[in-house]
Every structure is written in structure tokens, then in C-alpha cells.
C-alpha positions in Angstrom: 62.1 111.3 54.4 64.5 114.4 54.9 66.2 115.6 58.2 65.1 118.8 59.4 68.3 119.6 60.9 70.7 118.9 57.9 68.6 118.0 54.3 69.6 114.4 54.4 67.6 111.9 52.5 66.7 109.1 54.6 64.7 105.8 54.4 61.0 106.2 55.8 61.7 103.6 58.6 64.4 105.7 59.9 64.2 107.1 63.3 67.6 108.9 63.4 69.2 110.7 60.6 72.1 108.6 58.9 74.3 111.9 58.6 73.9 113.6 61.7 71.8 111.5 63.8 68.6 114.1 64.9 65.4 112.5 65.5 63.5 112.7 62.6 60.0 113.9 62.9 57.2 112.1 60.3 55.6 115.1 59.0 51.5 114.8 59.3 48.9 113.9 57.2 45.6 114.4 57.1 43.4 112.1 58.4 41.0 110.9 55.2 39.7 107.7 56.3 38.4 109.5 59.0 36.8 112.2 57.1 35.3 109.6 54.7 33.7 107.4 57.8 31.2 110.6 58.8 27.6 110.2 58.3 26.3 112.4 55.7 23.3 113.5 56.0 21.3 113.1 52.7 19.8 115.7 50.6 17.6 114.2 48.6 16.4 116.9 46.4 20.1 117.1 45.6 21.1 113.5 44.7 18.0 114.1 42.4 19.5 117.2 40.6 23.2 116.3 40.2 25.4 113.4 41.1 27.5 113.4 45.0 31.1 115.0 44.4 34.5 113.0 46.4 35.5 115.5 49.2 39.3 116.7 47.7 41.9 116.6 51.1 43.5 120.1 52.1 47.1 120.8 51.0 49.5 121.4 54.0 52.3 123.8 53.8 55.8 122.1 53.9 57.5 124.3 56.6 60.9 125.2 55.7 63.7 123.2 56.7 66.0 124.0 59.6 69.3 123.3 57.4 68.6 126.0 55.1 68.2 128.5 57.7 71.6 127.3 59.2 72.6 128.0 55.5 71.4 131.2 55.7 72.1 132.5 58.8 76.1 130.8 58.0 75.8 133.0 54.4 74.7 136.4 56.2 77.7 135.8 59.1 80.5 135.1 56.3 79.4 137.9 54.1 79.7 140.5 57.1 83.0 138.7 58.3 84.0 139.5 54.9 83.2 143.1 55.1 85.1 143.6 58.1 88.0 141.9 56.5 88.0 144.0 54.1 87.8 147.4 56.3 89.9 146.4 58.8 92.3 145.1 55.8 92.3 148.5 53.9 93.1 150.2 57.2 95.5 148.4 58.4 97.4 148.2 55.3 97.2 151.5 54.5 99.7 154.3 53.4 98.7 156.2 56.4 98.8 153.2 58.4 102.7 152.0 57.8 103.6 156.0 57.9 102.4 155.9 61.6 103.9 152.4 62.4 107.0 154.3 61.6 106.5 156.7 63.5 105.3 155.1 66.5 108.1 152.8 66.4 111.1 155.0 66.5 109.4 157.1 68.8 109.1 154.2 71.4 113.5 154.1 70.1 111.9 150.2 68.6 114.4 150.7 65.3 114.3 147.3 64.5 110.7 147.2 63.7 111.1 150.5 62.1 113.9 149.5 59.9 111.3 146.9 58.6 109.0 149.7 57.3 111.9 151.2 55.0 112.3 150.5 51.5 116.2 150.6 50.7 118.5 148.3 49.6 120.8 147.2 52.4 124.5 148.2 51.9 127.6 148.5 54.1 126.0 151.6 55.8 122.2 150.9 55.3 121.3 148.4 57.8 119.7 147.8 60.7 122.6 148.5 63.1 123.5 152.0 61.3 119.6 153.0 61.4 119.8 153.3 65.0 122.3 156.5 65.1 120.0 157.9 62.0 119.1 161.6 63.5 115.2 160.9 62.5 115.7 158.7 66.0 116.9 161.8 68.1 114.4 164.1 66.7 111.6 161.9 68.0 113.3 160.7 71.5 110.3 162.6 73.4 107.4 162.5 71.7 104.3 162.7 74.4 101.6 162.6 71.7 100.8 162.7 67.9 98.0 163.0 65.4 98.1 162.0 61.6 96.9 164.7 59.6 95.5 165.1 56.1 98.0 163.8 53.5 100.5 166.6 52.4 100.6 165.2 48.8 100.1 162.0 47.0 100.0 160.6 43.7 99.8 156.7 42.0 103.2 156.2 43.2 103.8 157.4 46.7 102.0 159.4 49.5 103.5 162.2 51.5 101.8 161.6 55.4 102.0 165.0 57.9 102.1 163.4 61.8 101.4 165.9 64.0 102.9 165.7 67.9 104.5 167.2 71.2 107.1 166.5 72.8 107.4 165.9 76.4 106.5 169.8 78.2 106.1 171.8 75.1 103.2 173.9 74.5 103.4 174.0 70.8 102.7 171.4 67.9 105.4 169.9 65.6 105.1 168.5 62.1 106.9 165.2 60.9 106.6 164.3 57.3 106.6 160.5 56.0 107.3 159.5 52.8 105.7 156.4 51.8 106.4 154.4 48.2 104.0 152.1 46.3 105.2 148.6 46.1 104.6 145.9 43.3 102.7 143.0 44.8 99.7 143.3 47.6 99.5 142.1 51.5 97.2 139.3 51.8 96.3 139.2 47.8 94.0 142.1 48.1 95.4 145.1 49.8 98.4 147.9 48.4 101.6 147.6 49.8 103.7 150.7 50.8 107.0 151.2 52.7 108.9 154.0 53.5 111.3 156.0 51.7 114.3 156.7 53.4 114.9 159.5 50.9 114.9 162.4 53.5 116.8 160.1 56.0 119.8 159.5 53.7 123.0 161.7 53.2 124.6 160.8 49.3 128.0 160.8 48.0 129.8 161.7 51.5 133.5 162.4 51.1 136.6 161.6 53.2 139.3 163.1 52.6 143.3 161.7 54.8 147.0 162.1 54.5 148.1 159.4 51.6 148.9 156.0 52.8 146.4 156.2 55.5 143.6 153.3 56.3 140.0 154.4 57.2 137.2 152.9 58.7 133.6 154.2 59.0 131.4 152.8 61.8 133.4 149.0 61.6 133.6 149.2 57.6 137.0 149.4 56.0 137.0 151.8 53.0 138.7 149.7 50.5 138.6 150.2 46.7 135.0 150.2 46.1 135.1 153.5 48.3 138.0 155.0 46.6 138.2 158.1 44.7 140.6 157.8 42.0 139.6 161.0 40.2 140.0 163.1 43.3 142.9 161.0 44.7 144.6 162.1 41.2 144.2 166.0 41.5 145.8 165.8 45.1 149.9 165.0 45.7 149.2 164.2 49.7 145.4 163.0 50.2 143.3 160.0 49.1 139.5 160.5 49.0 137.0 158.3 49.7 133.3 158.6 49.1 130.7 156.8 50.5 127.4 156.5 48.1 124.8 156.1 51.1 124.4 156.1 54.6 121.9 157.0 57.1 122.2 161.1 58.3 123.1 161.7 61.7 126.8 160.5 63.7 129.6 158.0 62.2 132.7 156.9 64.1 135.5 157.1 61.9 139.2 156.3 62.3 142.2 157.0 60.5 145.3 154.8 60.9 148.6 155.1 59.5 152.0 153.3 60.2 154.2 155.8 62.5 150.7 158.1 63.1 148.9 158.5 66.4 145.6 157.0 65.7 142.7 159.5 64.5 139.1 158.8 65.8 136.4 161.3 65.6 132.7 161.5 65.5 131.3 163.1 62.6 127.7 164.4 62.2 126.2 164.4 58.6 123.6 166.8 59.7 126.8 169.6 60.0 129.2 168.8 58.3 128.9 167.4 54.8 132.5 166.1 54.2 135.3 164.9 56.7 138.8 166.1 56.0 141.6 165.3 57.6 144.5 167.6 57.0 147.6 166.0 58.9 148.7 163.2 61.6 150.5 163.3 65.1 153.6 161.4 64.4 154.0 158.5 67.3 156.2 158.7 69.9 158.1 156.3 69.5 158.8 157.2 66.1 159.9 160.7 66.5 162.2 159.1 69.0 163.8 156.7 66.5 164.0 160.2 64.6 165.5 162.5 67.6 168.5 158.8 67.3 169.2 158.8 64.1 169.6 162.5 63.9 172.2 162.9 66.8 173.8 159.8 65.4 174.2 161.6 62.4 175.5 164.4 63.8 178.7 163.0 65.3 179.2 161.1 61.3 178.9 164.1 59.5 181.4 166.1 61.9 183.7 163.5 62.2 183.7 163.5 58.2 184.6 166.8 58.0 187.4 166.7 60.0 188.5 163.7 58.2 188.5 165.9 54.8 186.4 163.4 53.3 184.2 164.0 50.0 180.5 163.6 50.5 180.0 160.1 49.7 181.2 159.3 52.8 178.0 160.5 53.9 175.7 160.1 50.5 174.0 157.0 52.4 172.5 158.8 55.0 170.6 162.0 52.9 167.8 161.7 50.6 168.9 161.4 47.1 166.5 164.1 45.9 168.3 166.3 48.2 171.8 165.7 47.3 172.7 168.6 45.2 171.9 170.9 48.0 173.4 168.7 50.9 176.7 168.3 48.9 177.2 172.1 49.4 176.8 172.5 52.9 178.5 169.7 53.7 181.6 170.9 51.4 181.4 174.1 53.2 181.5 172.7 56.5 184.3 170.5 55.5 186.2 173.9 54.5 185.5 175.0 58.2 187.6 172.8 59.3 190.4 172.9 56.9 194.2 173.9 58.6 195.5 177.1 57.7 198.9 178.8 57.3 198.0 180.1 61.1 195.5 177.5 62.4 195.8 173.9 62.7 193.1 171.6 63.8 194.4 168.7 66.2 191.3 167.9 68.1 186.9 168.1 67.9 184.5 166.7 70.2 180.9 167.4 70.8 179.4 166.4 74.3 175.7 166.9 76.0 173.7 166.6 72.9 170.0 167.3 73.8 166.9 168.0 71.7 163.4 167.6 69.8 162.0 165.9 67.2 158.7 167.3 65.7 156.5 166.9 63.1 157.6 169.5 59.8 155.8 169.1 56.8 154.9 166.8 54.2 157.8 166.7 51.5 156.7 166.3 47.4 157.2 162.6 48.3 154.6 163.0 50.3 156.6 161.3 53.3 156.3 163.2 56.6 159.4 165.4 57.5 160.8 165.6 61.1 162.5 168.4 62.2 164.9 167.7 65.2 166.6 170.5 66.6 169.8 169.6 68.6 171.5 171.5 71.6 175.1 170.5 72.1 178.1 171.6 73.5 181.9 171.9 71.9 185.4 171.7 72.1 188.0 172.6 69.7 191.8 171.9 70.0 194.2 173.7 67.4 197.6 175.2 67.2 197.6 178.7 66.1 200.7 180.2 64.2 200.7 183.9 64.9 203.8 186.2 63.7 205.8 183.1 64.0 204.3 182.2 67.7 203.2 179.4 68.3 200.3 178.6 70.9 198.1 175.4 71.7 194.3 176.8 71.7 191.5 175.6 73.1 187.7 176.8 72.2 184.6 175.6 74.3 181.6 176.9 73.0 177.3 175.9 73.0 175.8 175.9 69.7 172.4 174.3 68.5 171.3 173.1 64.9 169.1 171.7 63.0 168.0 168.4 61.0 165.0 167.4 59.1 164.5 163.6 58.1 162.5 161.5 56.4 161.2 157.9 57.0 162.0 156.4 53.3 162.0 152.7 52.3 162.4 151.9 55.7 164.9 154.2 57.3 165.2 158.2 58.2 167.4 160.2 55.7 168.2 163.7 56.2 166.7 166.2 53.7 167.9 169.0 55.5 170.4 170.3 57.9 171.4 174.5 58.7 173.6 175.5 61.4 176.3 172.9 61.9 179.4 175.3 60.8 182.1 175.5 64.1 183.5 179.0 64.6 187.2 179.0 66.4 
């Protein structure tokens, strides 16, 4: 006997199906014995003709089984299930479908689900954290509403998706394009797989350009050698250059340090300006005031040289040794200035209130920063004077400024320049 709710086989005898325990219902026969036990009336004229044919039973029509149409009605649901799979799949994985996820997301300023959309290959400066200052963001900060539009262009490789939308109070309509790339591999076994390019979000080869000797840094990231320009650095006697292969379009923080340098920090936008150069440095103060020391220090050595008569060695340790040749002579000249005369004898120099600045100059062909320090000082010269046989005791007191450029070399500040020391009496 079979179950009419499942299609189980099951003994005769049974009154429950075995597998999933529904009644089972004997199906019915007809009733022959009781057909066979009615008088028949005899016809005698024909049981003379021809012999008395058996009566054959009816055939009954097995009624289908409830199991098949649980079959069926299971086969027509998982076929339609199937068809919306597939629908909803296509849509949902579409090209048109990850351009507006894109969309959507950095217009609700959601950049890390965004991000996930992109296909690039992360680097120092494309990540997730730089992808939020990407200007694509600012552009859509007040979108109101949108509509994607036909595609712009397509091919097997890519599709180019036009999003139509306002912003917040305008009257007019704005076009954003989406790029979108076909991937290898498909999204649930079945369905393509696209991202999108960051092509048009992406600013190449950016250079930065600072005084030599100087350390950058762009958004956090240290621009070591992998960053470094030799071939530009080469052409140029006071700048290293730096470019960066990739990074996202819109506003970088970069800084510029350098030993003895005011720190540099600026933001730079990509989107105006497609290089960075930075042409010089604010010497610290504390540095230009080790220079404004040394230089009036210097000063009072070199004088007091001069009056001694001695040769310029005595004062060879303190200049820069390129600039020797032309030190040597104005130091021999002012030594001459104070040489004694047939009339004029020098007993006595002093110089008192020195004052002054230090500021930044120039950048020698050593590419060391110069200083310039300009010193105020007063004066006072004591000689004998021999005048048509007279002799007097002379005194001159006089104001007289000069000037001294240094630079900081292997650790210390050497002169490289002075002008206006000579004493007139």
C-alpha cells in the first residue's frame, strides 16, 4: 500500500505510514461478490442461441497521489525563486548598480563604504584615510536628489555611468560621471563583477620641490628615497625634488623641516596647483641669534688683530676657506689702517655699544644659508700725532656700522663676508 501524503510503500496491514505517519486510506474496490449474488432473470431463448458470458468488473481510476503534487507545487516555487534570484542578482550586481552605490555613499560623506567600491591598489597615499579629503567628496556634500541616466559609453571592459542630481536649492541639473571596470571572477558564481576606477579621482606624478637638506612629509608619510628624484635633484645646486606616483586629487598637509629652519606647513590643493615648490626657509630664532654672537664676537678678534699687526692666520679659523683669498685682502687693508705713521701713532682702540641684526641673505654655492648681520657700534681712538715737530695726545670718538655675513658650516658660523670695518682718525 502507498501513503498518499509522501509515496511510501507500506505493508497492507498498516494503518499509519512508516515514514511520515498519515493515516493511510485502503483505496476501494468493487464489490463483485455482490454483483455475482443478484438474481438473473433467465432468457431462455438466449441460453438456447449462445452460451451466458462472466460479467467483467469496471476499472477505477487511481487518483493521483498527494506527494507528487507537493512535488510539483515545491518544483513550480523553486523555479520562480530562481528567477527572481537571478533578476534581482543581475540588478543588484550590476555596472549601474555599484556606480550608484558610489555615489550614494559619498554623497551621504559614508567614504568607507565607498572606498570599498574602488579598484586601486592601496599605496602610501591611496587609502581609505586619504579618500576622505579626495575633492569627488566635496563636490557631492549637498546632493538633494539624483537619477542614473543612460550609459555615457561602454564596451567589454568597462562602462561609463551619467548620475544625474541637485544639490540642496538649485534649480538646475548636474552631471556626475562614474567609471566602472570589469573584474575577473563573478559575485555569487553567476553575476559580473565591476568596481570603480579611480582614474578621474587620481592626480599622477606630483612634484615637491625644498631647500636641500630639508625633510618632508605629506599627509603623515615621510618622503624618503622611494619618493626621491635623483634626476631632478641633479640639475638643481639648492633643491631636492620629490615626486609622488599617486594620490587622491583634492588637499594634502605637507611639512617641510630643516635643522635651524622655522617649520614650513601648508595645505596644498591638487585641483590648483599641480606642483608644490618651496623656494626658501625662515631661519629660527635662536639661530640667527647664535649668528648675531658669533658675529660681534668676531668683531672685537678681528680689530684687536689688526691693531696687533698680525698676518691673517691669526684669524684664518674663523672665515670660510672658500673665501679666503678675498678675506685676506680686506683684512690686510684694515690692518694698514691702523699702522703708525711718521705723524700718527696708535696707543689706544676700543669699541663699545655694539647693537644689531641678523637676517637671512642668500644661499651660498655650498648651498648653506648665509646670514647677514649688520652691526652698530660706537668708537674710540687714542694716538699721538707728530705735527711740524708738535706733539699732541688725540682722541677720536666716532659711530660707525658694518657688515658680516656667516655661514653655519660643519657645525659652526664662519664669516664669508665682511665690508665696512676700516677706522678713519
Amino acid at each position: 500500500m502507498f501513503c498518499q501524503n509522501c509515496g511510501t510503500q507500506n505493508n497492507d496491514a498498516s494503518v499509519f505510514c512508516e515514514n511520515c505517519g498519515a493515516k493511510l486510506e485502503k483505496p476501494v474496490q468493487p464489490n463483485v461478490a455482490a454483483q455475482q449474488a443478484q438474481p438473473v432473470q433467465p432468457n431462455m431463448a438466449a441460453q438456447q442461441s449462445q452460451p451466458v458470458q462472466p460479467m467483467k468488473p469496471a476499472q477505477l481510476k487511481k487518483p493521483m497521489s498527494k506527494a507528487w503534487v507537493v512535488v510539483a507545487v515545491e518544483v513550480i516555487v523553486l523555479v520562480a525563486a530562481v528567477a527572481v534570484f537571478f533578476n534581482f542578482g543581475k540588478e543588484m550586481n550590476s555596472a549601474e548598480k555599484v556606480a550608484e552605490k558610489f555615489f550614494v555613499e559619498v554623497a551621504n560623506h559614508n567614504f568607507k563604504e565607498a572606498y570599498k567600491t574602488l579598484d586601486v591598489e592601496e599605496n602610501d597615499f591611496i587609502n581609505e584615510k586619504n579618500f576622505e579629503n579626495a575633492s569627488c567628496n566635496m563636490q557631492l556634500s549637498k546632493v538633494n536628489t539624483y537619477e542614473v541616466k543612460e550609459n555615457h559609453s561602454e564596451d567589454k571592459l568597462g562602462k561609463d555611468i551619467r548620475i544625474q542630481y541637485r544639490t540642496k536649492g538649485s534649480s538646475s541639473n548636474r552631471d556626475y560621471y562614474v567609471s566602472v571596470n570589469k573584474k575577473s571572477g563573478k559575485n555569487l558564481l553567476f553575476f559580473n563583477k565591476w568596481e570603480v576606477s579611480p582614474e578621474a579621482l587620481i592626480v599622477e606624478d606630483y612634484s615637491i620641490a625644498v631647500p636641500t637638506g630639508a625633510e618632508v612629509t605629506v599627509d603623515d608619510i615621510k618622503l624618503g628615497k622611494s619618493y626621491y628624484d635623483k634626476k631632478q635633484s641633479a640639475d638643481s645646486d639648492y633643491y631636492d625634488y620629490y615626486t609622488i606616483p599617486e594620490m587622491f586629487a583634492g588637499e594634502h598637509q605637507v611639512v617641510v623641516k630643516k635643522d635651524g629652519m622655522q617649520e614650513v606647513r601648508k595645505v596644498i590643493d591638487t585641483d590648483e596647483d599641480y606642483s608644490y615648490y618651496l623656494d626658501n626657509m625662515v631661519m629660527d630664532d635662536k639661530l640667527l641669534e647664535e649668528a648675531f654672537d658669533t658675529a660681534t664676537g668676531d668683531l672685537q678678534k678681528i680689530y684687536e688683530a689688526a691693531i696687533a699687526g698680525k698676518d691673517f692666520s691669526a684669524i684664518s679659523g674663523m672665515v670660510d676657506k672658500d673665501a679666503g683669498e678675498d678675506l685676506e685682502y680686506v683684512y690686510e687693508n684694515l690692518v694698514g689702517d691702523f699702522e703708525s705713521s711718521s705723524y700718527e701713532t696708535l696707543n689706544k682702540f676700543s669699541v663699545s655699544n655694539i647693537e644689531g641684526t641678523a637676517s637671512q641673505y642668500n644661499w651660498s654655492s655650498e648651498e648653506e644659508l648665509v646670514v647677514q648681520v649688520e652691526l652698530d657700534y660706537d668708537y674710540v681712538v687714542d694716538y699721538t700725532r707728530n705735527w711740524f715737530d708738535e706733539v699732541t695726545n688725540e682722541t677720536s670718538n666716532d659711530s660707525k656700522s658694518c657688515y658680516i655675513n656667516l655661514a653655519y658650516k660643519d657645525g659652526k658660523w664662519v664669516i664669508v663676508e665682511i665690508s665696512g670695518m676700516y677706522i678713519y682718525y
